[in-house]
Z-matrix of the N, CA and C atoms (Angstrom, degrees):
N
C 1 1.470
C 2 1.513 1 108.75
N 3 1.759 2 112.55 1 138.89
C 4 1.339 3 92.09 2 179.78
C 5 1.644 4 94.69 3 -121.75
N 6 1.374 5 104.30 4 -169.69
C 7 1.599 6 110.08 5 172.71
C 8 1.156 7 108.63 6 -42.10
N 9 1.704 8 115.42 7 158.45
C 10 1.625 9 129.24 8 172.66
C 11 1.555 10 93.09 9 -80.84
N 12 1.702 11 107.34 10 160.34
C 13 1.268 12 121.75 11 154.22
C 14 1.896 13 115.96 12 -70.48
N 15 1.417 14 100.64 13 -22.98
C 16 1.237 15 100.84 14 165.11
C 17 1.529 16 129.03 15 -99.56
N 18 1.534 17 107.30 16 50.09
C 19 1.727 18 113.63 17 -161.69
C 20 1.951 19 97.60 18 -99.28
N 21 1.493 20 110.87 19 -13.66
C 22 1.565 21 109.24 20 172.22
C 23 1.252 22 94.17 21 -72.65
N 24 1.575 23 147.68 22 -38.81
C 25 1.197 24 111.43 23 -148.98
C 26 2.074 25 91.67 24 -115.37
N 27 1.254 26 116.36 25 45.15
C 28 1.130 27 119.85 26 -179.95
C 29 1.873 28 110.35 27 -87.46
N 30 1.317 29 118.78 28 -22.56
C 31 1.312 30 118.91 29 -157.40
C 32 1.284 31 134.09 30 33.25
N 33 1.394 32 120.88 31 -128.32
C 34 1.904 33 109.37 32 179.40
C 35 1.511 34 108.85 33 -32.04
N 36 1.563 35 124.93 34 128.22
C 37 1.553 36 113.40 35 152.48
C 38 1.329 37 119.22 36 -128.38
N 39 0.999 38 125.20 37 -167.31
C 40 1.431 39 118.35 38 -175.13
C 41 1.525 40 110.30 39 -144.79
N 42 1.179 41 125.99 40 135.44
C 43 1.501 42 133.23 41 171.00
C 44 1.504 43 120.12 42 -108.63
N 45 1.910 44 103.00 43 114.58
C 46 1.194 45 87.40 44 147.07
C 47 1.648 46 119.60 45 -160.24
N 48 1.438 47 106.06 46 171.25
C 49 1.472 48 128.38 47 -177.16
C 50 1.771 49 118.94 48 -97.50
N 51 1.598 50 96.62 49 137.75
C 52 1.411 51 103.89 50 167.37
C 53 1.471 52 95.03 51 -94.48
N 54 1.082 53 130.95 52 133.18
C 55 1.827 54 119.41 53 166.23
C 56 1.558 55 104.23 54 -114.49
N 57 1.560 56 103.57 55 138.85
C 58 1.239 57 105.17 56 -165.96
C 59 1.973 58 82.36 57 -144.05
N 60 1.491 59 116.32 58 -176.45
C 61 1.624 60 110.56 59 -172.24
C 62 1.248 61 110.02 60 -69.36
N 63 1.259 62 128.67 61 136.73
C 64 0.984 63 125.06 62 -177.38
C 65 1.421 64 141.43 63 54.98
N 66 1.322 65 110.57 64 12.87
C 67 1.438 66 126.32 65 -170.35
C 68 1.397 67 121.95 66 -166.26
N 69 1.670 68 117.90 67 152.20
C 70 1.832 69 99.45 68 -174.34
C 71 1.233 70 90.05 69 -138.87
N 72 1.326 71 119.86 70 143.08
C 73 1.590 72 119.31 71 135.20
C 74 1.113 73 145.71 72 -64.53
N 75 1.520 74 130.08 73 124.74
C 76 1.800 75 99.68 74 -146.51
C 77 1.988 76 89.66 75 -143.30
N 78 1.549 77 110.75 76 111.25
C 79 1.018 78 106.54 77 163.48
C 80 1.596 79 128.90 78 -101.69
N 81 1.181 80 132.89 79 156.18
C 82 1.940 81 125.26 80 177.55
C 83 1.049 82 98.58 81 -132.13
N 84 1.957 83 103.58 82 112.01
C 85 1.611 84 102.69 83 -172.38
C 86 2.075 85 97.60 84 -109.38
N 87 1.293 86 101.74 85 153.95
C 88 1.446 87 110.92 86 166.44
C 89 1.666 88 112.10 87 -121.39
N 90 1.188 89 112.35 88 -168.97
C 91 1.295 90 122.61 89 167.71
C 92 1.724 91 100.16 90 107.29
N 93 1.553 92 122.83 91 -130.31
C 94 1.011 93 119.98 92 -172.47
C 95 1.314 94 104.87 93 -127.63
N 96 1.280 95 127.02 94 174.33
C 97 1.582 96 144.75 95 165.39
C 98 1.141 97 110.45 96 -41.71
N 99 1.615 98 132.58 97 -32.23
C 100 1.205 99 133.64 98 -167.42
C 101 1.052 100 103.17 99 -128.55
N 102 1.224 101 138.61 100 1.23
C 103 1.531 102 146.49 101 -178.66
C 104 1.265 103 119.35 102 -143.01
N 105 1.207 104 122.59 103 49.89
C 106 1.528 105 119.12 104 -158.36
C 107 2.058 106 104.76 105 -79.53
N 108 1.483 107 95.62 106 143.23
C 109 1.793 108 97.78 107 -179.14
C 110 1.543 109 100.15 108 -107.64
N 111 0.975 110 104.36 109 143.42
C 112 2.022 111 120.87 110 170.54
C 113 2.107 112 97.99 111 -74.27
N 114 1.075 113 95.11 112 105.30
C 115 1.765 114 102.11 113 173.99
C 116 1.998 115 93.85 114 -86.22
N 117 1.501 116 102.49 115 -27.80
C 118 1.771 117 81.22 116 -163.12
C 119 1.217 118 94.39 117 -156.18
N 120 1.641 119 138.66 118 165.01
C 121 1.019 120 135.74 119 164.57
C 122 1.474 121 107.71 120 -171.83
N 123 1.685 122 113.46 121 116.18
C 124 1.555 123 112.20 122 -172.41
C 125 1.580 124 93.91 123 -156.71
N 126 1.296 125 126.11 124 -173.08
C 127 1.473 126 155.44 125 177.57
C 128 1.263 127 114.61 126 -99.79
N 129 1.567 128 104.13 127 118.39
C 130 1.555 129 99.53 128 -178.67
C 131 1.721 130 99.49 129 -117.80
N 132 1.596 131 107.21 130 141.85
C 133 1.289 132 112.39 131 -174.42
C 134 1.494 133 116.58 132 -69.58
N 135 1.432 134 128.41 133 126.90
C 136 1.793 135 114.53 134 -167.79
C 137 1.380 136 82.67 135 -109.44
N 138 1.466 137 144.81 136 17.67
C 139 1.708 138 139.34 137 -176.02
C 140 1.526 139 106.86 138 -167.72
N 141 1.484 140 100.51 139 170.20
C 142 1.374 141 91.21 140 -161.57
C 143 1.674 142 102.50 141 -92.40
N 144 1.489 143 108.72 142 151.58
C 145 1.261 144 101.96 143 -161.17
C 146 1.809 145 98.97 144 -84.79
N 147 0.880 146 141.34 145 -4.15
C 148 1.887 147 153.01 146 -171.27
C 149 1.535 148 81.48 147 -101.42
N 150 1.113 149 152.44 148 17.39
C 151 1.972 150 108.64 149 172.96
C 152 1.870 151 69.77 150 -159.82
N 153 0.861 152 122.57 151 140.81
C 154 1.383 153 142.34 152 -141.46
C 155 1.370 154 89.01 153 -125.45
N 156 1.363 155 114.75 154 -48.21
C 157 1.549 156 111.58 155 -179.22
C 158 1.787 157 114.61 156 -64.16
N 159 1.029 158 103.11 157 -15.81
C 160 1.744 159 85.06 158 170.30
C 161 1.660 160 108.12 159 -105.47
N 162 1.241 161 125.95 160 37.02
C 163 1.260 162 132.02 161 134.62
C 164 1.542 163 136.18 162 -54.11
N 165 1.914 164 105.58 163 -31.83
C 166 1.351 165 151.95 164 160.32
C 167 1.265 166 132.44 165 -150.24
N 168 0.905 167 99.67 166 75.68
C 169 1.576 168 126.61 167 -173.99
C 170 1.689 169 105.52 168 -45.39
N 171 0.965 170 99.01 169 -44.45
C 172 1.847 171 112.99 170 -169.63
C 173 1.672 172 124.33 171 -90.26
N 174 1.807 173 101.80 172 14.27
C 175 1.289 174 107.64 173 -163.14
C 176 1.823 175 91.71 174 -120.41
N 177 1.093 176 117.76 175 149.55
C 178 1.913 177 109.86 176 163.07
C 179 1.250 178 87.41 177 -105.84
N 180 1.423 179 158.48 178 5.83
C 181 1.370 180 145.97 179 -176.85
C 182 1.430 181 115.08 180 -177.22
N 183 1.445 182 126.52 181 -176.56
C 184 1.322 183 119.52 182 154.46
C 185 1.484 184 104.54 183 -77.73
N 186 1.392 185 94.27 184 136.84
C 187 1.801 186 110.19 185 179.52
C 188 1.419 187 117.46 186 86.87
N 189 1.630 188 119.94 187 -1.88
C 190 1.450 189 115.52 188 -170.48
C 191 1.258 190 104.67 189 -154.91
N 192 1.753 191 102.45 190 131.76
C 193 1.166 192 131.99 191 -164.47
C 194 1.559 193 100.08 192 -72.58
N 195 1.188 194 125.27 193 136.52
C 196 1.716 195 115.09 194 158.34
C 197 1.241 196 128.53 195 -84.99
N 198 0.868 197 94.87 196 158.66
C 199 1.832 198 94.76 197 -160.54
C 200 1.786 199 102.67 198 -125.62
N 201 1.638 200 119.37 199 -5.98
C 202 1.330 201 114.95 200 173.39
C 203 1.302 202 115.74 201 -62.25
N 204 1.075 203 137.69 202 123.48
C 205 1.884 204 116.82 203 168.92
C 206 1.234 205 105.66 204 -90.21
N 207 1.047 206 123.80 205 -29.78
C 208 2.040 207 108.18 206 156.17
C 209 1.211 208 139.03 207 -28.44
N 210 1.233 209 104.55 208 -45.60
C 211 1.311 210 137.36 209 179.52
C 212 1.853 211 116.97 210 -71.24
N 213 1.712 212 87.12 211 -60.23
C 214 1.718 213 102.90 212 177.56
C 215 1.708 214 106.13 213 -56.98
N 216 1.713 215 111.22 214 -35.68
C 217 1.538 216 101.01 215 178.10
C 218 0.948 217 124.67 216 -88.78
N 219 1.172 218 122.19 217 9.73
C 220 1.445 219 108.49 218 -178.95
C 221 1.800 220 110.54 219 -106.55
N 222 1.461 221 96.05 220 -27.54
C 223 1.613 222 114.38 221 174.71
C 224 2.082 223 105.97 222 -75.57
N 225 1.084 224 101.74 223 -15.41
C 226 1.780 225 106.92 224 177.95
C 227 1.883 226 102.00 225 -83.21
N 228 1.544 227 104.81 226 -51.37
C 229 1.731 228 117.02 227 161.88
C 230 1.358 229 99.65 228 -27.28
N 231 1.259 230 129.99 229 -78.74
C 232 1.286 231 155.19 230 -116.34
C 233 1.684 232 78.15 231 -90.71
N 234 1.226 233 118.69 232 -70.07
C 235 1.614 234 97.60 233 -142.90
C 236 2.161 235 89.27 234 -89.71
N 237 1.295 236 119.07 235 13.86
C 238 0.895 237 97.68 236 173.30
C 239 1.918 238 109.87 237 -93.08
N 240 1.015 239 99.76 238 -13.10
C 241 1.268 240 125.20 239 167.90
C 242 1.988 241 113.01 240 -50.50
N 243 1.627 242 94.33 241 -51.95
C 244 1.356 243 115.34 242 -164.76
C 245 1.743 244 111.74 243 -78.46
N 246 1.215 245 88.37 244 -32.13
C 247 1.873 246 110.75 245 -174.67
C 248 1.957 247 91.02 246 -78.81
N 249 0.535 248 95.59 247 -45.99
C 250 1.857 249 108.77 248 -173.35
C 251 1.785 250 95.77 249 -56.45
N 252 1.142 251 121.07 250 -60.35
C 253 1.070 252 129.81 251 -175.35
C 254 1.663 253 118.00 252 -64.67
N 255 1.689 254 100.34 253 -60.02
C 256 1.524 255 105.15 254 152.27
C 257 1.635 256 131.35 255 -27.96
N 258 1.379 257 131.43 256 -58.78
C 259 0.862 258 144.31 257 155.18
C 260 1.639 259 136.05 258 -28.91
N 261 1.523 260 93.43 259 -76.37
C 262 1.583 261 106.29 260 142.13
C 263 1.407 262 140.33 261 -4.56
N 264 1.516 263 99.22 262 -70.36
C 265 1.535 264 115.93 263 -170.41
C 266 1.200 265 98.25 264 -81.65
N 267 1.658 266 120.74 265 -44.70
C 268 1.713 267 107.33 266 166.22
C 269 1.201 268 140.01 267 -7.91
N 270 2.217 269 102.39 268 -74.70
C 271 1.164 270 128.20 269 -140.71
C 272 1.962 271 84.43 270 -97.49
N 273 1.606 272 119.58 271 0.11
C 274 0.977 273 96.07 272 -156.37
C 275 1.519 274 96.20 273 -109.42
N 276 1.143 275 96.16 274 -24.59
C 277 1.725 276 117.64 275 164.82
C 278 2.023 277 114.67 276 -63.40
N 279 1.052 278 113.36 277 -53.76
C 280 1.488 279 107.84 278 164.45
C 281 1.833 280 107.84 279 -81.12
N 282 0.628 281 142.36 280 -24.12
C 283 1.538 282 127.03 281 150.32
C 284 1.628 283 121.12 282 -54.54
N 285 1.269 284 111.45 283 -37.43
C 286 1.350 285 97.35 284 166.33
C 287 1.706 286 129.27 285 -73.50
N 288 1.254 287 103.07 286 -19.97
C 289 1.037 288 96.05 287 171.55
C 290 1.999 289 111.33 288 -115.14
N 291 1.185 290 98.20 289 53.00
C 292 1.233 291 114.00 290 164.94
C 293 1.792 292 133.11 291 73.95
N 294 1.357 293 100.12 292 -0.28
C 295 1.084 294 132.11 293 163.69
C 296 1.812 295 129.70 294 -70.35
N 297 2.140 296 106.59 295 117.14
C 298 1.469 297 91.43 296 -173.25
C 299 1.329 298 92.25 297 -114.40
N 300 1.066 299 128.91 298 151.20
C 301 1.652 300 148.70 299 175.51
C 302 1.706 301 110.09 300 -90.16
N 303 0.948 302 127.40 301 96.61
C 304 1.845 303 111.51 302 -170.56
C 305 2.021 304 83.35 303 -101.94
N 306 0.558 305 124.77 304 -31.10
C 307 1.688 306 125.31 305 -151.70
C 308 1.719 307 117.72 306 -123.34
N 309 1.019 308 130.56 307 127.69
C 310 1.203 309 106.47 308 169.29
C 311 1.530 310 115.83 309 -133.26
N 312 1.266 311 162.54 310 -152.74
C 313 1.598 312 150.97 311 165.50
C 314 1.328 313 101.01 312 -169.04
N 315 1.540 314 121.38 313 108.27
C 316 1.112 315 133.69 314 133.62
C 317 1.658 316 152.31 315 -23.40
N 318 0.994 317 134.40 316 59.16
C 319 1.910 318 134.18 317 -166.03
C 320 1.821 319 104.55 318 -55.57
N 321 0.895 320 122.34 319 123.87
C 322 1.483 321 105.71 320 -175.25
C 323 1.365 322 106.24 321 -143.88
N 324 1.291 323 130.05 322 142.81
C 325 1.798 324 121.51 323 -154.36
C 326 1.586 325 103.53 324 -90.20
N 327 1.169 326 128.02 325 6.58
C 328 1.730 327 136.80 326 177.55
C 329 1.137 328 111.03 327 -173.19
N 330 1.011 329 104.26 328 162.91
C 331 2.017 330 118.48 329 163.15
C 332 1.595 331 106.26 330 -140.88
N 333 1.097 332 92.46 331 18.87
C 334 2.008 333 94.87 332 171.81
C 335 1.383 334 104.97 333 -51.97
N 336 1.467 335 107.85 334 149.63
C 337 0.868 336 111.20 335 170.94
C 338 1.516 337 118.14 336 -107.79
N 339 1.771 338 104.90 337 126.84
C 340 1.670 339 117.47 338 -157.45
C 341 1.441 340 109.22 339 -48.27
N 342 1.230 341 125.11 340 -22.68
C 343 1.701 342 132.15 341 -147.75
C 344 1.567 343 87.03 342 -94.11
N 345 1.164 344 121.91 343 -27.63
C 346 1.594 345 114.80 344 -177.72
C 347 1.596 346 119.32 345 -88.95
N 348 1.682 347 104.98 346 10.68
C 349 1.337 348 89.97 347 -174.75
C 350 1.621 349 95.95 348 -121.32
N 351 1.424 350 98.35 349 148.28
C 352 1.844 351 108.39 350 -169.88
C 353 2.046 352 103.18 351 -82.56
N 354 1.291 353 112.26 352 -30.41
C 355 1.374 354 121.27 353 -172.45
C 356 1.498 355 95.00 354 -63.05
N 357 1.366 356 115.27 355 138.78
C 358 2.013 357 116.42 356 -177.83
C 359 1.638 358 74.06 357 -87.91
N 360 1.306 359 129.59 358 -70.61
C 361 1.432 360 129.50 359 -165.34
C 362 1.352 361 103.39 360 -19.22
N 363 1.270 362 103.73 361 -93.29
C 364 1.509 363 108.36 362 172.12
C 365 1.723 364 133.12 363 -37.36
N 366 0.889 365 93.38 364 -49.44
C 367 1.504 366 88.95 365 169.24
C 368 1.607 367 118.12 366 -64.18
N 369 1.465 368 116.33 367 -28.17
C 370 1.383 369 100.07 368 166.33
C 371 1.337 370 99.40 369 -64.90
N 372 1.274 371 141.76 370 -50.99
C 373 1.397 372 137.80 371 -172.25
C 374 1.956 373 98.78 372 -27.69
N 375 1.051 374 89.43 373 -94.55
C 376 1.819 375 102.05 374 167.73
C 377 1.166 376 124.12 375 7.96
N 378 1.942 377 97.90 376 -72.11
C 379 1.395 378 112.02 377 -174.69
C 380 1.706 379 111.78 378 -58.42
N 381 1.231 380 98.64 379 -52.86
C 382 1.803 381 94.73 380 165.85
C 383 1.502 382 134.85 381 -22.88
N 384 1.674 383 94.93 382 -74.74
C 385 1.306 384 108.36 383 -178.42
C 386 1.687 385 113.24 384 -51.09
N 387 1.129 386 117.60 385 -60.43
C 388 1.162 387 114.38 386 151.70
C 389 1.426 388 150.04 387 -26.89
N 390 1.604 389 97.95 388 -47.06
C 391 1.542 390 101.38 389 153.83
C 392 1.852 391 122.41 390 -59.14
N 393 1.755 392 99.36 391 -62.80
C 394 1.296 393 97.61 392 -173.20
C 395 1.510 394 120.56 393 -53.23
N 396 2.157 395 116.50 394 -27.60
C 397 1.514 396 98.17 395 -175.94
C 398 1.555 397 110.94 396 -70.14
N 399 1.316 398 110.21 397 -38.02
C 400 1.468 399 128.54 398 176.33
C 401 1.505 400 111.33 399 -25.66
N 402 1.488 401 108.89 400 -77.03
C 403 1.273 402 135.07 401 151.51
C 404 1.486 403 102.32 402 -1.34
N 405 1.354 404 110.49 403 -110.82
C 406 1.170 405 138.27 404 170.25
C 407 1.566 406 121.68 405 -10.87
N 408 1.242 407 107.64 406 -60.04
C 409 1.452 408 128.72 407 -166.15
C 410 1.734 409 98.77 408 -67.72
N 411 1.266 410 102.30 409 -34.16
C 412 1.981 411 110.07 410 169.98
C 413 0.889 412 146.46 411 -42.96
N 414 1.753 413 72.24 412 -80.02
C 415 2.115 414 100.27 413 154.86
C 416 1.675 415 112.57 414 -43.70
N 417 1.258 416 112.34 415 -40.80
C 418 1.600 417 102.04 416 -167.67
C 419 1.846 418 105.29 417 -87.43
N 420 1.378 419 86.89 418 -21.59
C 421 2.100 420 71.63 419 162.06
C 422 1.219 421 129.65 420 -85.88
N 423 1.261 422 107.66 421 -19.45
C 424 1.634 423 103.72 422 166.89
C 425 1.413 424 113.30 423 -57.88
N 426 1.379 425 113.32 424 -51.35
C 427 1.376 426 132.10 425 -163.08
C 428 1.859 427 107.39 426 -77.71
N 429 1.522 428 100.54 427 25.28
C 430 2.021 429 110.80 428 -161.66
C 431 1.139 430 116.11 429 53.39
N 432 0.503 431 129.22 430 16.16
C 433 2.155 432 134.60 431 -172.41
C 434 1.487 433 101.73 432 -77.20
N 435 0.969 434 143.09 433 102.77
C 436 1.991 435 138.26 434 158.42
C 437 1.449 436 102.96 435 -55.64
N 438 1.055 437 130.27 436 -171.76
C 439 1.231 438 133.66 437 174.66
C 440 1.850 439 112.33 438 171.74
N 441 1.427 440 105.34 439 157.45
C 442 1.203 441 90.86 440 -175.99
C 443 1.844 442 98.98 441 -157.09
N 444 1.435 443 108.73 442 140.17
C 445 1.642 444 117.96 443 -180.00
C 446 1.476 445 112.20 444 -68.68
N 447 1.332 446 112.27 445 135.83
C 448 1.768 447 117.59 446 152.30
C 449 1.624 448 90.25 447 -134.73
N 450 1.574 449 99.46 448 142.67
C 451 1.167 450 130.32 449 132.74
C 452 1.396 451 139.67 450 -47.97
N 453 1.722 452 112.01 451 120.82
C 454 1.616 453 89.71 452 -155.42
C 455 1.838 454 119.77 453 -81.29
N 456 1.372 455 93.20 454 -5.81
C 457 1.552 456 98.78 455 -165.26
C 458 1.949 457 88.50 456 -95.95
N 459 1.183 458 126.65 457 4.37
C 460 1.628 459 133.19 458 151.32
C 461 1.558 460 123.81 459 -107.54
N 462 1.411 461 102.92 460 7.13
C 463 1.626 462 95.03 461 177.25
C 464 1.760 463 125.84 462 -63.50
N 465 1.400 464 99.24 463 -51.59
C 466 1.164 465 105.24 464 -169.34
C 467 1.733 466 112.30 465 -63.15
N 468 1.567 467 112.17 466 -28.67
C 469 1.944 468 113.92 467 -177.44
C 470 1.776 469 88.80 468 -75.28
N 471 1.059 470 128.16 469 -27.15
C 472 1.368 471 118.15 470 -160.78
C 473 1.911 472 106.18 471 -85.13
N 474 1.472 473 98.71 472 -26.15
C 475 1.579 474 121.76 473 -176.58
C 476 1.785 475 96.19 474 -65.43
N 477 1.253 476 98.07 475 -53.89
C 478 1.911 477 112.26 476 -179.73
C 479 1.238 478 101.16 477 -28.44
N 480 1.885 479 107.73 478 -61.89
C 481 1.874 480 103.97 479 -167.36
C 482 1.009 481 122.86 480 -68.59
N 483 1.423 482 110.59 481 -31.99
C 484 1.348 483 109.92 482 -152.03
C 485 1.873 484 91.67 483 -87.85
N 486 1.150 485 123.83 484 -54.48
C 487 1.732 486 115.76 485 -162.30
C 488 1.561 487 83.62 486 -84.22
N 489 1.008 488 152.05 487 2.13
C 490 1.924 489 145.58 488 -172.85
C 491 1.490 490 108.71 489 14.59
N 492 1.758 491 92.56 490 79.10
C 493 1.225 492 127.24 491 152.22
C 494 1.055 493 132.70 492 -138.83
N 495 1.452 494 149.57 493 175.51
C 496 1.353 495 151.81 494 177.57
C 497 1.535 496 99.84 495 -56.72
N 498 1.833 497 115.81 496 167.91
C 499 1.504 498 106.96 497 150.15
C 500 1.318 499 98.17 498 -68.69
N 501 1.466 500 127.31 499 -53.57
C 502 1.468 501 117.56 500 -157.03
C 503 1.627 502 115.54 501 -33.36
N 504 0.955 503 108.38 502 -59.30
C 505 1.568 504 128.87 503 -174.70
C 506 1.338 505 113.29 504 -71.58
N 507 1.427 506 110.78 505 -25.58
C 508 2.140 507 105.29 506 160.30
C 509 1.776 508 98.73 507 -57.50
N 510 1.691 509 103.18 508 -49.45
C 511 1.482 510 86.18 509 -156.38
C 512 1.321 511 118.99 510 -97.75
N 513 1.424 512 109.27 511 12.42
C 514 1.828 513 105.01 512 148.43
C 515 1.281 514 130.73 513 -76.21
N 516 1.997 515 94.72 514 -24.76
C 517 1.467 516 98.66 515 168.26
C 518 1.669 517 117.02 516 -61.84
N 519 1.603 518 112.12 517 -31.48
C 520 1.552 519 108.50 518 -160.62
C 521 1.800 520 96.58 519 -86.20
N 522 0.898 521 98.28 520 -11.05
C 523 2.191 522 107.91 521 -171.56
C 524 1.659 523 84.14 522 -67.66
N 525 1.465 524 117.33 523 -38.21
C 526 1.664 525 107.36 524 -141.84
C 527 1.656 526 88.98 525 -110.26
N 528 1.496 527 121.21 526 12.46
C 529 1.353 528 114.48 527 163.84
C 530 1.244 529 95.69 528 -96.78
N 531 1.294 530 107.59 529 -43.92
C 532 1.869 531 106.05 530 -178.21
C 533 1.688 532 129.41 531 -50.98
N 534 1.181 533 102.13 532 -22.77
C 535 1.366 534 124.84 533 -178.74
C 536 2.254 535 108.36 534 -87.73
N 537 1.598 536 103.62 535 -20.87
C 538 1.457 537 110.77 536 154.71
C 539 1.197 538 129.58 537 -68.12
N 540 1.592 539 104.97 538 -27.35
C 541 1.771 540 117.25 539 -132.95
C 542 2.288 541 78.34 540 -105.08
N 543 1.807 542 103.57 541 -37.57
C 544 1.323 543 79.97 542 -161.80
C 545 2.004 544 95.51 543 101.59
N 546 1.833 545 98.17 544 151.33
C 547 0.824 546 100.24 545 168.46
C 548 1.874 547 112.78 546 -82.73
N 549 1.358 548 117.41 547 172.97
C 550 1.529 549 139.09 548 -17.88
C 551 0.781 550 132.25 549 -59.58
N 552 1.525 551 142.64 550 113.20
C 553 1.243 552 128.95 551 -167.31
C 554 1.768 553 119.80 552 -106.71
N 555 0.823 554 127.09 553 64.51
C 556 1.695 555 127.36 554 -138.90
C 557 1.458 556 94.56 555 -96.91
N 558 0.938 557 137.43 556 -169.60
C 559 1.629 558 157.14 557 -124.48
C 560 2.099 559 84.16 558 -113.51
N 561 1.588 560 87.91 559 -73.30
C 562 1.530 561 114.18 560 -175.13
C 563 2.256 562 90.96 561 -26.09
N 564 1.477 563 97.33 562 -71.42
C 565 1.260 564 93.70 563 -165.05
C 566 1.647 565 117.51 564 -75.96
N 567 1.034 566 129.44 565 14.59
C 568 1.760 567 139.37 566 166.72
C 569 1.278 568 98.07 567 -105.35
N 570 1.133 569 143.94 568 30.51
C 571 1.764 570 156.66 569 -150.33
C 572 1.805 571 83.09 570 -154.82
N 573 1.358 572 103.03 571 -88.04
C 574 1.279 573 96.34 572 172.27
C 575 1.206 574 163.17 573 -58.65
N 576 1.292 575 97.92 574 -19.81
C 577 1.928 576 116.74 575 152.01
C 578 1.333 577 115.61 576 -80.92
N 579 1.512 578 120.53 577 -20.40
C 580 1.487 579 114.97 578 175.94
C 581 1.090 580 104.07 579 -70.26
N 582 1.821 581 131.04 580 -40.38
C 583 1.491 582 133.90 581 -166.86
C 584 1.871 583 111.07 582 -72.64
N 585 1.351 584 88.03 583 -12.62
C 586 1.862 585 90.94 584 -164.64
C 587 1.806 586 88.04 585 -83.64
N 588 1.593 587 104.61 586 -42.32
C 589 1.571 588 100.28 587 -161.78
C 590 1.745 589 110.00 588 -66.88
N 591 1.806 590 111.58 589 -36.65
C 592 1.383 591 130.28 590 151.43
C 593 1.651 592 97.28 591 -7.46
N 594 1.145 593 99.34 592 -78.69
C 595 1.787 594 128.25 593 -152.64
C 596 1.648 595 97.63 594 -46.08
N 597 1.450 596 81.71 595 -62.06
C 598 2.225 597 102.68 596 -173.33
C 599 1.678 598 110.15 597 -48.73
N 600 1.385 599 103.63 598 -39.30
C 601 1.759 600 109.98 599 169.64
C 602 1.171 601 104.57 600 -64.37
């Protein structure tokens, strides 16, 4: 799905991302607080799509953490490079067509912190997530973007306060964006239209 032809006369919108390795889900909703419309919804690259290794930067294999830091920095360069660019083409693509982004909200599956976990497996897990929100959260301040983290297994109690409604009624609202948007409609992206609509409140 790409932007509406009617995305100049959308006003307030809201951005947001599922971030997962190397990749985001990224919806931009308009309309109102209680009626929010999907202006856009696509995949933004958080790594480079030619070097496979910064998909997981923090892994030498499946099942194993890397332990080169040569390696880890130059592949962290690389996709900060890629996220930078990602970003970019976004804000430059809804600016052209008349669109301003003040806000954006992040869904992200932890914020552990990697240094506390004894598993290398896991902790590369960690180190990732961390990289990519990090990442991410950058790129969009350079580019004026605010932004702000939820947790995904706290989105929906945190969704309660902020729009003060039921879950039930968040997620008929997100069923009946999904039913705009077209399939696929997967978990990942009702994560990410909830964070964009977050934003729009």
């Amino acid at each position: 799905m790409s932007v509406g032809s009617d995305a100049v006369k959308a006003g307030p919108v809201g951005l947001g991302f599922r971030v997962k390795s190397g990749w985001a889900t990224t919806f931009l909703l308009a309309g109102t607080d209680d009626a929010p419309r999907v202006l856009d919804r696509c995949t933004v690259d958080l790594s480079d799509p030619d070097q496979s290794e910064t998909h997981q930067p923090f892994h030498a294999g499946t099942g194993w953490e890397e332990t080169n830091a040569a390696k880890i920095k130059r592949r962290v360069k690389i996709i900060e490079r890629a996220v930078h660019r990602s970003v970019v083409a976004l804000m430059d693509r809804y600016r052209e067509l008349g669109v301003r982004v003040g806000g954006a909200a992040l869904v992200v599956g932890s914020v552990v912190d990697p240094d506390s976990i004894a598993n290398p497996h896991l902790r590369a897990h960690a180190c990732e997530g961390k990289l990519f929100r990090t990442v991410l959260a950058d790129a969009l301040r350079a580019s004026g973007v605010r932004s702000r983290i939820f947790i995904e297994r706290n989105v929906y109690a945190e969704a309660m306060i902020v729009l003060k409604r039921p879950e039930a009624e968040i997620k008929r609202a997100l069923t009946e964006l999904g039913r705009q948007v077209g399939r696929p409609w997967s978990a990942d992206e009702k994560l990410a239209a909830l964070a964009a609509w977050l934003t729009r409140a």
